[in-house]
N, C-alpha and C positions, 0 to 999 in steps of 0.2 A: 763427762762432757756429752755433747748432743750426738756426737756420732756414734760414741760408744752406747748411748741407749737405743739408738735406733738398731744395732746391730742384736744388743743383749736383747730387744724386744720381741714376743714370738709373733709369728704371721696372723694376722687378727686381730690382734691389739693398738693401742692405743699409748704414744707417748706423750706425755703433757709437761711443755716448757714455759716456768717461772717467768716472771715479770728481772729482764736483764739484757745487758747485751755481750753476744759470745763472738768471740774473735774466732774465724772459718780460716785454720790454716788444709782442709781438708775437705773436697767434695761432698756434703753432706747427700750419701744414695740411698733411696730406696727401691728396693726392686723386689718386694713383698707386696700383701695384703695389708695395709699399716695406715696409720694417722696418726701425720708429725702436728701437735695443734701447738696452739700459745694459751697462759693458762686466760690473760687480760686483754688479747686481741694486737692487731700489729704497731698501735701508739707506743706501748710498753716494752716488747719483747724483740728485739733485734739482732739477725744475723746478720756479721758484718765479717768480709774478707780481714785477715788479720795481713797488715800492709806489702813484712815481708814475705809474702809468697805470691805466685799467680795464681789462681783457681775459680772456679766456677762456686756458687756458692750450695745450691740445690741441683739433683739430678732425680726424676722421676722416673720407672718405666715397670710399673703393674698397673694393669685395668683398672684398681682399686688403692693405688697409693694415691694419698692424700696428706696435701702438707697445707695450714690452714690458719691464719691469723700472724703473720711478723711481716716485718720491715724486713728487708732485704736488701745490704746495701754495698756497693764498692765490689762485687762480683765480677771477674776477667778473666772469662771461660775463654780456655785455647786446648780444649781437646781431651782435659785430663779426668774427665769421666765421661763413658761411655763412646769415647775416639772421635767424638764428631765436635769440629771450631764453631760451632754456633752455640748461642745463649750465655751472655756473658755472668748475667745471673741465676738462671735457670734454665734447664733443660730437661725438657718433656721427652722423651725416647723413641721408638715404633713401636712400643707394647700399649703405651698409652698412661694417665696418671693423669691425677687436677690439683692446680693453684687454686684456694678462693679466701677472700676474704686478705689480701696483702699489699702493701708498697713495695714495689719495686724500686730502687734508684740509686744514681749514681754508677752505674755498671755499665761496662765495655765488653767489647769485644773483637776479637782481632781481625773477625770474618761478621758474621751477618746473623741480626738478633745480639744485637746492644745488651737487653732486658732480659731477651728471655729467647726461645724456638720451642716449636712445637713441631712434631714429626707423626706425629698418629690421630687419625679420624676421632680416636675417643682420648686424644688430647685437650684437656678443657683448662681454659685459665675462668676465671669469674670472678665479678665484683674485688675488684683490684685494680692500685694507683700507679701508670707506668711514668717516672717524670725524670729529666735529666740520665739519661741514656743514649747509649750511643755506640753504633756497630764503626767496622773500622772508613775509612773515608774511603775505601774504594768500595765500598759491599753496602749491604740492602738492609732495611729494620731496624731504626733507632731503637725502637721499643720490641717489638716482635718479628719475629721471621718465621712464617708460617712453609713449611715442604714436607716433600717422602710424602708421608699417609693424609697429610691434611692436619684439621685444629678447630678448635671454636676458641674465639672470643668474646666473653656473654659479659655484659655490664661493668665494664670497663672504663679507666678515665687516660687519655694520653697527653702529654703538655709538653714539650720541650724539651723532646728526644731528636736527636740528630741520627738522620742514614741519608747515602747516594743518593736513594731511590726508597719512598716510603718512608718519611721520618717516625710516623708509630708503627704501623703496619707494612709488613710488604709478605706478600704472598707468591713463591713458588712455583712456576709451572707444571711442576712434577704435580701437583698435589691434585690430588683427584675431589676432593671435596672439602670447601672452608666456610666457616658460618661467623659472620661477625655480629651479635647481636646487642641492642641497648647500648648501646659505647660512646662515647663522644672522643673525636681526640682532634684537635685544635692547636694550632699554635704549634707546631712541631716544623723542623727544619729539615730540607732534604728536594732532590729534586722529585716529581711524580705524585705529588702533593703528600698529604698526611698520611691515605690508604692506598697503596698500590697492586697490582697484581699482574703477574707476567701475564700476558695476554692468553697465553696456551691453555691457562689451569682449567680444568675442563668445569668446575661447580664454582664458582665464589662469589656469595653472595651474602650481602648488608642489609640487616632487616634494623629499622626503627633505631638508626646509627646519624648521628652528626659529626660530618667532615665533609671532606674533601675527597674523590675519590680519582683514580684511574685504572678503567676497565672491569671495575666489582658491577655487577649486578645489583641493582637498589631497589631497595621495596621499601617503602614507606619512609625514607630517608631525607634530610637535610642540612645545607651545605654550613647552617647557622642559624642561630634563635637569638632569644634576650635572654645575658644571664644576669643573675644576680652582680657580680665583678671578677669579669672573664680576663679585665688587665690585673688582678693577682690572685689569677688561678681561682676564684671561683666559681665552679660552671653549674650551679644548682640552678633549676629555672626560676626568672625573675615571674610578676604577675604577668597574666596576658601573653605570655611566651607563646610562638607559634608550636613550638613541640607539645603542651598539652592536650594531654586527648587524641593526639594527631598518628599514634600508634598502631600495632593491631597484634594479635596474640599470635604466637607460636610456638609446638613441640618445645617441651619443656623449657615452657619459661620459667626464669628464677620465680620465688616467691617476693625477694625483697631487692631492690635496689642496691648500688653501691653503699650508701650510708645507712643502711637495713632500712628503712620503710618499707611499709607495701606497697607492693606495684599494684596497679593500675586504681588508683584511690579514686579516680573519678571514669568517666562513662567510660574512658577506653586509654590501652597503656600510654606512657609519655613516652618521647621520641628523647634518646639520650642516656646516660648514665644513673641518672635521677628522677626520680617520680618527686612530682611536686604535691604535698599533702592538699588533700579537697580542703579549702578554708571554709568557714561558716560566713552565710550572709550576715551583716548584723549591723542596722543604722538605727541614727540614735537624732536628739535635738535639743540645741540652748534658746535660750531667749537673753536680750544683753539688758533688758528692764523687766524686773519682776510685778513691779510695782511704780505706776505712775497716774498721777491726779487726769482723771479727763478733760481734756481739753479741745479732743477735735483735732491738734496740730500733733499729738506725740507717735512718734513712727517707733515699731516694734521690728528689731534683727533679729530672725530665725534664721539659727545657723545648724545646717543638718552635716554628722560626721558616717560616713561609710565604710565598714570595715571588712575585706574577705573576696574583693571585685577590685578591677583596674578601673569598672566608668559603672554606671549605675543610673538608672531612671528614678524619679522621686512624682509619686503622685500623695498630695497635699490634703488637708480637711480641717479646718477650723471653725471650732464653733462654741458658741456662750453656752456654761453651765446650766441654762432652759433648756436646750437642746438643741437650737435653733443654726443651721448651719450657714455660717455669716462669709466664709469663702473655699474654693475648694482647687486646686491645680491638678495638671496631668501631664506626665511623661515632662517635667522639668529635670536639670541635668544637677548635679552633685555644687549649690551653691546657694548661699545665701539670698533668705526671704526676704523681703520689706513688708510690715502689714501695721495698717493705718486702722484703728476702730472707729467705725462713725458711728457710737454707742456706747456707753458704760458697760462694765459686765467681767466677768474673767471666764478665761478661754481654753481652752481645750485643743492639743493641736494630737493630730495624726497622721503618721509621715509612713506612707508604703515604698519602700525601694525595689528594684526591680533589677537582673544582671540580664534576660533572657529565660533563664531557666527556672533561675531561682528568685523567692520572693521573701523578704525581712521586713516585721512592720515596727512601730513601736508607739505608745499615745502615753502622754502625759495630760492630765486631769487639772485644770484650774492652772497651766503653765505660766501664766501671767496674769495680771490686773490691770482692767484701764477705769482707774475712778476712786472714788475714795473707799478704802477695804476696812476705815475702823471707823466708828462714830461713837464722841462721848457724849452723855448727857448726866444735866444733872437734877437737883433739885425743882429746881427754878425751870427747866422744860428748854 
């Protein structure tokens, strides 16, 4: 089983666990140099409390212990590794250890840190899901309970974890220094909003973090943006979101986001769990008559579609196959042409779109006809 290879495994090594889900009648500790991985990442691989017992499911506490890719589920930490009632799923020690790359959920606890505690300055959880957790109803940290030596929280997501006080986050007074960065968490129940902190802690601060906060120190922070569909749970930035771009770097930041992208894909990092990928500008043009007899009366719909921008400026140029440019528009908004010939001819259009920064053109050659485009003759003239 899982314990037993961690145990059989020597200090510097590497255990690699199958695509399965293992029932945790037992603390799974490490207190080595070690890396618990998953072989297919946390969709596949699941550690799950087996019902009847109580226990916590992960306990970390070397500089270098690393446990990295499962689901972690149904954990009800009350003490029985490492002596301390926090972290109902995991617990990070005062020696130190990182979470990254996991779901957390479903996990209690009977004191404070639902999901999970952290107790040491080089305690790091990262890019990982904390959701439906929950510390006991009189104590603190549906999701996390930051005390003792401190924690970082780096690109993190929290939803719908339950505490007193900080329903993802609540942070310690003891704790001499806490860093929450990249995280969103939203939606979580508790009094003291989502991120809390005892007033006392002497460092705790939220870098390029969306929530809600009481008493963190905020740099570059926001209370909410546009997501994608934040009423079920998805918080990836929609287009236009005020979190893109709206970031700013810091000591060792991740390379990739929660769902691996690269961060900061456009001028400067995104504000949140998620970096939203740079889109390509890219606009394009129909015509609804390809072909129609001149008459002077027949009205031509240019319809322009825009791909990679929430709004868009469109400057216009049309003109007959001579060369001759018969109309031209500027800074028109993302919507349908009307265009009349008062001339036979086929036409040529060229549509510039524009976001601000960026600029996408595209022309199509002889787009339409206005007149007659075949003529028979025969014999007879």
């Amino acid at each position: 089983d899982v314990l037993t290879a961690i145990d059989f495994c020597l200090a510097g090594g590497t255990v690699i666990v199958h695509d399965g889900t293992y029932p945790i009648r037992d603390t799974l500790k490490i207190e080595k140099k070690l890396t618990l991985k998953s072989e297919n990442g946390r969709e596949t691989t699941i550690l799950a409390r087996d019902t009847s017992v109580s226990t916590r499911i992960l306990y970390l506490n070397h500089a270098e212990a690393l446990a990295e890719g499962f689901t972690i589920q149904k954990g009800n930490g009350g003490g029985a590794a490492g002596g301390v009632p926090y972290g109902g799923g995991v617990l990070i020690g005062t020696v130190g250890g990182t979470l990254d790359k996991c779901l957390v959920e479903n996990c209690s606890s009977g004191n404070c840190g639902g999901g999970m505690a952290l107790l040491a300055t080089n305690a790091v959880v990262r890019r990982t899901i904390f959701r439906n957790n929950s510390s006991h109803v009189a104590y603190y940290g549906g999701g996390v309970y930051i005390t003792q030596g401190g924690g970082i929280v780096d690109n993190c997501l929290f939803y719908n974890n339950t505490g007193k006080w900080g329903g993802a986050v609540y942070a310690d007074g003891a704790s001499p220094k806490i860093r929450i960065y990249n995280t969103t968490a939203l939606d979580n129940k508790g009094d003291g909003g989502n991120i809390c902190d005892y007033a006392s802690t002497k460092d705790a601060r939220a870098v390029n973090t969306i929530s809600t906060f009481v008493s963190f120190t905020q740099d570059h922070c926001l209370g909410t943006t546009s997501f994608t569909d934040q009423p079920n749970n998805d918080y990836t930035l929609a287009p236009g979101a005020t979190a893109i771009d709206a970031g700013v770097d810091y000591e060792g930041m991740c390379a990739t986001d929660l769902a691996g992208n690269p961060r900061k894909s456009g001028e400067a990092v995104d504000i949140g769990a998620y970096e939203r990928s740079a889109e390509v500008l890219a606009v394009d043009v129909s015509v609804d008559v390809k072909s129609a007899d001149f008459t002077g009366d027949v009205v031509y719909t240019l319809t322009p579609t825009v791909a990679g921008a929430s709004s868009a400026t469109l400057d216009w140029t049309i003109r007959r196959s001579d060369g001759v440019v018969v109309r031209t528009e500027a800074g028109l908004s993302v919507a349908p042409l009307a265009f009349r010939p008062t001339e036979p001819g086929c036409f040529t259009v060229r549509v510039v779109a524009s976001d601000g920064g960026r600029t996408a053109e595209v022309e199509h050659a002889d787009l339409f006809v206005a007149g007659t485009d075949r003529v028979f003759i025969d014999a007879k003239g």
